[in-house]
C-alpha positions in Angstrom: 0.0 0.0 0.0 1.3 3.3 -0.9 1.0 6.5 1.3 0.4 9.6 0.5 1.5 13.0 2.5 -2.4 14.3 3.3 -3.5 11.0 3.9 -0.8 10.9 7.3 -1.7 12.0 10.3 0.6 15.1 11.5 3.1 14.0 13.4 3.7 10.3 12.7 6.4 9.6 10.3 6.3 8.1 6.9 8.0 4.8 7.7 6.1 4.3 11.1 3.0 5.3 9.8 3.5 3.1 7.1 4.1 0.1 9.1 1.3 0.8 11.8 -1.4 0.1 8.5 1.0 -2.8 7.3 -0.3 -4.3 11.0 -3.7 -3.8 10.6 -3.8 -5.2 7.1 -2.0 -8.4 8.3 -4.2 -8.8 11.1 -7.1 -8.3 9.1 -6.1 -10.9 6.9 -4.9 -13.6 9.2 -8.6 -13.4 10.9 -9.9 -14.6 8.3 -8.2 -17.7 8.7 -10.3 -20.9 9.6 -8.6 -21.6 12.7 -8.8 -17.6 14.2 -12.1 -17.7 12.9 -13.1 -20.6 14.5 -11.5 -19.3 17.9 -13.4 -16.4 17.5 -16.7 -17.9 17.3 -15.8 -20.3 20.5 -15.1 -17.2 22.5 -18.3 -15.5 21.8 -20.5 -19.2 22.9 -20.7 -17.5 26.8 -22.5 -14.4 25.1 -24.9 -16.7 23.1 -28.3 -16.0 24.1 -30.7 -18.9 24.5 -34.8 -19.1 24.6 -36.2 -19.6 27.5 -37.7 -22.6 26.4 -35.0 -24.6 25.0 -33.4 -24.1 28.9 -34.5 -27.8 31.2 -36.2 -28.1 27.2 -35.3 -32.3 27.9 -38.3 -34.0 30.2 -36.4 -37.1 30.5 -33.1 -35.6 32.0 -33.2 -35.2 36.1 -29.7 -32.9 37.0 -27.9 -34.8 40.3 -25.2 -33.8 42.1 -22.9 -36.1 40.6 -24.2 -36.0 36.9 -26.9 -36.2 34.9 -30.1 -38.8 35.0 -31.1 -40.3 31.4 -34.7 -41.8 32.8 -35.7 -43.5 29.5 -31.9 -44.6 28.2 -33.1 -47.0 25.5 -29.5 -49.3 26.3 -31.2 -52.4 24.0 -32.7 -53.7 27.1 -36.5 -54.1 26.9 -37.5 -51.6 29.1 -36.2 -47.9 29.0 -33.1 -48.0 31.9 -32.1 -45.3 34.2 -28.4 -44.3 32.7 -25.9 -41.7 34.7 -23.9 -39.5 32.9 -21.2 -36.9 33.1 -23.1 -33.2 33.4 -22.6 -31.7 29.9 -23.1 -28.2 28.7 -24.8 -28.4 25.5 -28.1 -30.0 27.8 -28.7 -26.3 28.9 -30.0 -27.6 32.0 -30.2 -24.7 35.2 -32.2 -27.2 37.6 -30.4 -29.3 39.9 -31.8 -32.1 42.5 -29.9 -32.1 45.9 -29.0 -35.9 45.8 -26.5 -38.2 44.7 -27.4 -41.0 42.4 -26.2 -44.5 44.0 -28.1 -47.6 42.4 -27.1 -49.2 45.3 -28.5 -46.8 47.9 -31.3 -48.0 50.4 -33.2 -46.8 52.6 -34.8 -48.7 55.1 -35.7 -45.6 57.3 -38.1 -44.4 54.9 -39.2 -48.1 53.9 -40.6 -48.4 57.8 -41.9 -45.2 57.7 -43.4 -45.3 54.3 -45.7 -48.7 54.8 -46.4 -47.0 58.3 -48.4 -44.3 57.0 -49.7 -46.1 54.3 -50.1 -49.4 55.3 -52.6 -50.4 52.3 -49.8 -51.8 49.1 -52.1 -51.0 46.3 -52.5 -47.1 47.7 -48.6 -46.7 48.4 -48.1 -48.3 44.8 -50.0 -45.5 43.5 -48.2 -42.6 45.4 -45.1 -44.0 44.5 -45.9 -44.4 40.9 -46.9 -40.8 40.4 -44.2 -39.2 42.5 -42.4 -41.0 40.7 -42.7 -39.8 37.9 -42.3 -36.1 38.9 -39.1 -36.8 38.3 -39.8 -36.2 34.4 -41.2 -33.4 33.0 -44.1 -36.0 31.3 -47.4 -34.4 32.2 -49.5 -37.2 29.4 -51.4 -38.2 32.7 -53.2 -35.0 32.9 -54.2 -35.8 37.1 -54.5 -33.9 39.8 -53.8 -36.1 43.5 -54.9 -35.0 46.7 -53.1 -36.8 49.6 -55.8 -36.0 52.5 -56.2 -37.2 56.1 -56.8 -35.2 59.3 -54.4 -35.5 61.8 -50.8 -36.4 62.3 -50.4 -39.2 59.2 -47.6 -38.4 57.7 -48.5 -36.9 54.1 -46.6 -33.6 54.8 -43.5 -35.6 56.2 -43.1 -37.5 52.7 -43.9 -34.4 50.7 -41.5 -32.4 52.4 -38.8 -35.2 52.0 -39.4 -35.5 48.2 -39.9 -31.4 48.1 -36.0 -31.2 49.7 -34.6 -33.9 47.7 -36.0 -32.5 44.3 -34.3 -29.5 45.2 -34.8 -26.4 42.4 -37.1 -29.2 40.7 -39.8 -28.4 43.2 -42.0 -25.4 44.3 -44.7 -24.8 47.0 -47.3 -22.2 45.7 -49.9 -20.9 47.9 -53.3 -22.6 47.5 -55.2 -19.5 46.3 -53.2 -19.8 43.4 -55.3 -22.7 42.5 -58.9 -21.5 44.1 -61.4 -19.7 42.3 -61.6 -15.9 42.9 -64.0 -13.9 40.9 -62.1 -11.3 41.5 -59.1 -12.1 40.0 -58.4 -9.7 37.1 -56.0 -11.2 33.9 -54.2 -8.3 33.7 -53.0 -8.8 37.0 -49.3 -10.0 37.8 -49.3 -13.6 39.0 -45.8 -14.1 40.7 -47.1 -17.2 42.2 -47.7 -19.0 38.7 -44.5 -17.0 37.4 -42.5 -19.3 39.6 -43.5 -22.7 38.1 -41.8 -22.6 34.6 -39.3 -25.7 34.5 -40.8 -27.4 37.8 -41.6 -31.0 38.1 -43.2 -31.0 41.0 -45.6 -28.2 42.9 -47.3 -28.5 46.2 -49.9 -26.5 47.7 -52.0 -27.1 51.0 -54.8 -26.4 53.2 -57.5 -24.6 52.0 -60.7 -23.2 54.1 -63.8 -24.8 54.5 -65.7 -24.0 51.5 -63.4 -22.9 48.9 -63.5 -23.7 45.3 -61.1 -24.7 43.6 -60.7 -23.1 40.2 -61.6 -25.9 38.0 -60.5 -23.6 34.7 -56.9 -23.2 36.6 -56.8 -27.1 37.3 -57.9 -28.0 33.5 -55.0 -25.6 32.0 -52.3 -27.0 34.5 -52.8 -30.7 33.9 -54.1 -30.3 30.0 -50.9 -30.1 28.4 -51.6 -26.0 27.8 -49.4 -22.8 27.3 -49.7 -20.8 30.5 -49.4 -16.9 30.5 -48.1 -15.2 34.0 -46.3 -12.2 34.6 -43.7 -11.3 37.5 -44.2 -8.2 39.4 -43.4 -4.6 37.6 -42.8 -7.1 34.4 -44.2 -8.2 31.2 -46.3 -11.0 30.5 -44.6 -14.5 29.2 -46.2 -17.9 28.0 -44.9 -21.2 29.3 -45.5 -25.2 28.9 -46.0 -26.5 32.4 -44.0 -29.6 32.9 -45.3 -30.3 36.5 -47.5 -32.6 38.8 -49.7 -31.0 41.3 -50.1 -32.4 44.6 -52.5 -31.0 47.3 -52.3 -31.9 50.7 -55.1 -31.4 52.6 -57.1 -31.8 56.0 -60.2 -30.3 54.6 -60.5 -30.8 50.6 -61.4 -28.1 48.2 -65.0 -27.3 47.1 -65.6 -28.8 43.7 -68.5 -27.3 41.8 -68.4 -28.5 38.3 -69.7 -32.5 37.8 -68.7 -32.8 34.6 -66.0 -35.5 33.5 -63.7 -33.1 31.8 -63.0 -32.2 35.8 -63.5 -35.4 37.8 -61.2 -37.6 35.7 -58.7 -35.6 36.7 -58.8 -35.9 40.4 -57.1 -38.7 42.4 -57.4 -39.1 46.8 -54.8 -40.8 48.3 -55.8 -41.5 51.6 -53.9 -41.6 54.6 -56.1 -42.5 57.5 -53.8 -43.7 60.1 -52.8 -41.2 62.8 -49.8 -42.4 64.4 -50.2 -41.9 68.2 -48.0 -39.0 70.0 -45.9 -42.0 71.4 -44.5 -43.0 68.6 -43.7 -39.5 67.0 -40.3 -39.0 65.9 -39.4 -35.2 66.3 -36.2 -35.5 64.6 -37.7 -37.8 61.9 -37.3 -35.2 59.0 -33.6 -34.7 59.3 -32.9 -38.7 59.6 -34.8 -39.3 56.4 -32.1 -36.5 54.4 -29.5 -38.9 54.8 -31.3 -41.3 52.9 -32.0 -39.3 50.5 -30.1 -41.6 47.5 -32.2 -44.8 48.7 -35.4 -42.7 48.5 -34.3 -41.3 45.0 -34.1 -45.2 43.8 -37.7 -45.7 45.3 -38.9 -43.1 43.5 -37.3 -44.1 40.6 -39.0 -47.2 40.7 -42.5 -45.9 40.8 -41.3 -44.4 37.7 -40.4 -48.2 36.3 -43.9 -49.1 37.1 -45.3 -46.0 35.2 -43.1 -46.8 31.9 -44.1 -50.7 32.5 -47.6 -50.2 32.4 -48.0 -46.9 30.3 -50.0 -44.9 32.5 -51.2 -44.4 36.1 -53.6 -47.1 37.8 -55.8 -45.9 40.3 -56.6 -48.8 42.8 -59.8 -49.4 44.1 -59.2 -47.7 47.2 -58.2 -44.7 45.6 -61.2 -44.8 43.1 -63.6 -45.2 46.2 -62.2 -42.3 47.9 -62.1 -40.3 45.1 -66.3 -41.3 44.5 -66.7 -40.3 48.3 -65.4 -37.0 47.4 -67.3 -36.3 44.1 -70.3 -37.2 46.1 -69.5 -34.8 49.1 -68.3 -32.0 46.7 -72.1 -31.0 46.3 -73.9 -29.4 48.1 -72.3 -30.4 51.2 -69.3 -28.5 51.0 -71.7 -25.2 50.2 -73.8 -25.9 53.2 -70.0 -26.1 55.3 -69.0 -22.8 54.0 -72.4 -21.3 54.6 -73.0 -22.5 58.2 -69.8 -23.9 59.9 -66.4 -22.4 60.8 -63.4 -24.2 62.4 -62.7 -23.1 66.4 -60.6 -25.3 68.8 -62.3 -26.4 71.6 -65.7 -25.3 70.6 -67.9 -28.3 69.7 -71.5 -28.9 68.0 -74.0 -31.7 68.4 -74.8 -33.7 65.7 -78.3 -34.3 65.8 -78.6 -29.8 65.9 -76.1 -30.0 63.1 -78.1 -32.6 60.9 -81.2 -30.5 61.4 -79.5 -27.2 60.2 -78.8 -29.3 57.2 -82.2 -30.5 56.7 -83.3 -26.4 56.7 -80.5 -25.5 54.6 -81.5 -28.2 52.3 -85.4 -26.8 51.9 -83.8 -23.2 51.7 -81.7 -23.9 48.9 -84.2 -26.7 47.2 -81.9 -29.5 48.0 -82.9 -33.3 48.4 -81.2 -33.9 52.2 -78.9 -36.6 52.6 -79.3 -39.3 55.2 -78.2 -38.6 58.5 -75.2 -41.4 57.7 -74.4 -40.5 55.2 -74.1 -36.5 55.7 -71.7 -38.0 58.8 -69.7 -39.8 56.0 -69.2 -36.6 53.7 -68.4 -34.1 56.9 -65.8 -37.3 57.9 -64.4 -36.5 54.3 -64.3 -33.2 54.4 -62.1 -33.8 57.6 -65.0 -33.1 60.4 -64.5 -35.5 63.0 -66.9 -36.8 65.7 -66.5 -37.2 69.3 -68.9 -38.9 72.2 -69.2 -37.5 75.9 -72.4 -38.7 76.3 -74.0 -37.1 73.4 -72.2 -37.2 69.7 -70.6 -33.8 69.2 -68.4 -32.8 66.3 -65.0 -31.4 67.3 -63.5 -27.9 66.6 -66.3 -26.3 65.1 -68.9 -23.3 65.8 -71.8 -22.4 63.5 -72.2 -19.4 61.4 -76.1 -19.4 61.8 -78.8 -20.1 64.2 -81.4 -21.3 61.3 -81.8 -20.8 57.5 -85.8 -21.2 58.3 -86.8 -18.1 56.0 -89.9 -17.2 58.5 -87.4 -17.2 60.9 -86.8 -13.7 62.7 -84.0 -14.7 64.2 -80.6 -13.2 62.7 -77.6 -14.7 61.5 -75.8 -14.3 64.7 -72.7 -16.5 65.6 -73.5 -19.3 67.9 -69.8 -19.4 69.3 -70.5 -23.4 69.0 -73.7 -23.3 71.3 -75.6 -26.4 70.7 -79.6 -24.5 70.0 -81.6 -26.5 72.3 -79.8 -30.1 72.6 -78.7 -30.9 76.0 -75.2 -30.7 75.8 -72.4 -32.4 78.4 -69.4 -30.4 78.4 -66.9 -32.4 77.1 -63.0 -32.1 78.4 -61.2 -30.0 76.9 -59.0 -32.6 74.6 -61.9 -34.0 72.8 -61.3 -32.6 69.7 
């Protein structure tokens, strides 16, 4: 290249200037050069922006602490194999479970304590089947379980430990995020459902007595549709949820719809033994961490019992519970959010209760229920009964004195008065 005199900057002579655009000519030229140019382009991969949706994009891949879980390997075997393998960059996973994979791991902590709380094979089969497959991102089953019992029987114990061990897998979401609220605006930010992109498993719990679930909420999570949430002070985004819900509940939620398009959606698992204060273990959380490998194989077979039989089987015990709560879900729960609240130590008689029923019933154009029965469905809706002479239910206070329309007495709280029934005082631990 030849220079000339205006083209140099004042001050730099010719020779130096000269060889100064020599430089930049060579280096020009040598980056061009495959092996510069293929340099180049590794250097710029950390600044490489990715979708969203191609991150944790794999629903067959679990991230362990010591690598990476293939959960369907096809390794030529007839069944799908669990294969570990070095972590690797190119998976674009961000999620990580806080265990180590050990095929040989037990844990016969957890094996005492699991057949303790539910004692019934066909019912823990079940649990473990589906929890086990939160470990994938599969959500084909489209199903909604409710573990539900009253009382100290475990269900929150296992949740928790599966919750911990799942680690950034896992979420609990408050369970307004899955009742109905007519005043719930779609322009509104829902942080709570902004959280669940990428999740496997989500738990919720506990709602009151009489609240619907949102059945529209339910149908979007477990029926395979894009979601749309917004963090707070940020835009709206759409997502695939990848996750199984699992309520756990003392009182269950108020389902309105009877339609099938809801029902076959909904699974009880229930755990009915309470395991007396004696034999509580304070300290049994923290034991069960350490097994945490062993209980990642048991899970991992409930997931080998999904892939063996292509999809979940509800035993008959589940089935049955699940019948008991599609025939308490109306309008038993409506007449429980219309009459009764929850209060320790306060107590009301069953026969007064029954009768309020019976009035509610010819209020609202209901067919009443036999008094059995209506002691089966408050049972299931976690209302127990107690006898001190008379049979009083436990914990509870009515709303209302009558829903007799002549009536003109007002809708004063009883403070769990009993009307007219003579009424024993029962001690005070007979709830």
């Amino acid at each position: 290249m030849v220079m000339q005199k205006k083209d140099r900057p004042r001050g730099f002579d010719r020779k130096a200037y000269q060889d100064r655009i020599d430089k930049h000519f060579s280096f020009a030229t040598s980056s061009g050069n495959t092996g510069k140019a293929e340099a180049m382009l590794k250097a710029a991969i950390p600044y490489k922006r990715v979708p969203p949706h191609e991150l944790d994009g794999d629903l067959w891949l679990l991230n362990v602490r010591n690598g990476t879980l293939e959960l369907k390997a096809d390794t030529g075997e007839s069944a799908p194999q669990v294969v570990l393998r070095k972590h690797r960059r190119e998976d674009l996973m961000t999620l990580l479970a806080d265990v180590d994979y050990d095929p040989a791991a037990g844990a016969p902590l957890f094996s005492k304590f699991i057949e303790r709380v539910l004692p019934n094979e066909p019912v823990r089969t079940f649990a473990q089947t589906y929890l086990g497959l939160c470990l994938t991102g599969d959500v084909s089953e489209q199903k909604l379980v409710i573990f539900s019992g009253v009382g100290a029987n475990g269900k929150s114990t296992l949740l928790d430990q599966i919750r911990h061990m799942l680690g950034d897998y896992s979420q609990i979401t408050p369970i307004q995020t899955f009742m109905y609220d007519d005043r719930r605006s779609g322009s509104q930010a829902s942080p709570d459902i902004a959280m669940l992109p990428g999740k496997r498993l989500v738990l919720s719990s506990e709602p009151e007595v009489g609240q619907r679930l949102s059945e529209s909420v339910v149908k979007q999570i477990t029926g395979n549709e894009e979601m749309t949430a917004r963090h707070l002070n940020k835009g709206f985004f759409d997502f695939m949820p990848r996750f199984k819900l699992v309520l756990s509940v003392n009182i269950k939620p108020q389902i309105q719809g009877q339609d099938h398009g809801i029902w076959r959606r909904i699974n009880i698992v229930p755990f009915d033994v309470v395991i007396p204060e004696s034999e509580r273990d304070l300290g049994l959380s923290q034991k069960l961490r350490s097994e945490f490998p062993g209980i990642l194989n048991w899970l991992l077979a409930g997931l080998g019992y999904w892939l063996m039989n292509g999809r979940l089987i509800a035993p008959d015990e589940v089935r049955a519970a699940t019948d008991d709560y599609r025939s308490s879900a109306q309008p038993i729960s409506q007449f429980a959010a219309d009459a009764i609240n929850r209060k320790p130590g306060e107590h009301v008689g069953a026969t007064r209760l029954y009768d309020l029923y019976k009035e509610w019933c010819h209020a609202n154009a209901e067919d009443p229920v036999s008094q059995t029965k209506f002691g089966r469905l408050l049972d299931n809706m976690g209302f127990k009964k107690v006898k001190v002479g008379n049979v009083f239910y436990a914990d509870m206070e009515l709303k209302v004195r009558t829903f007799k329309r002549d009536s003109s007495e007002g809708e004063e709280g009883e403070g769990g008065g009993d009307g007219g029934d003579p009424r024993p005082e029962p001690p005070l631990n007979s709830g």
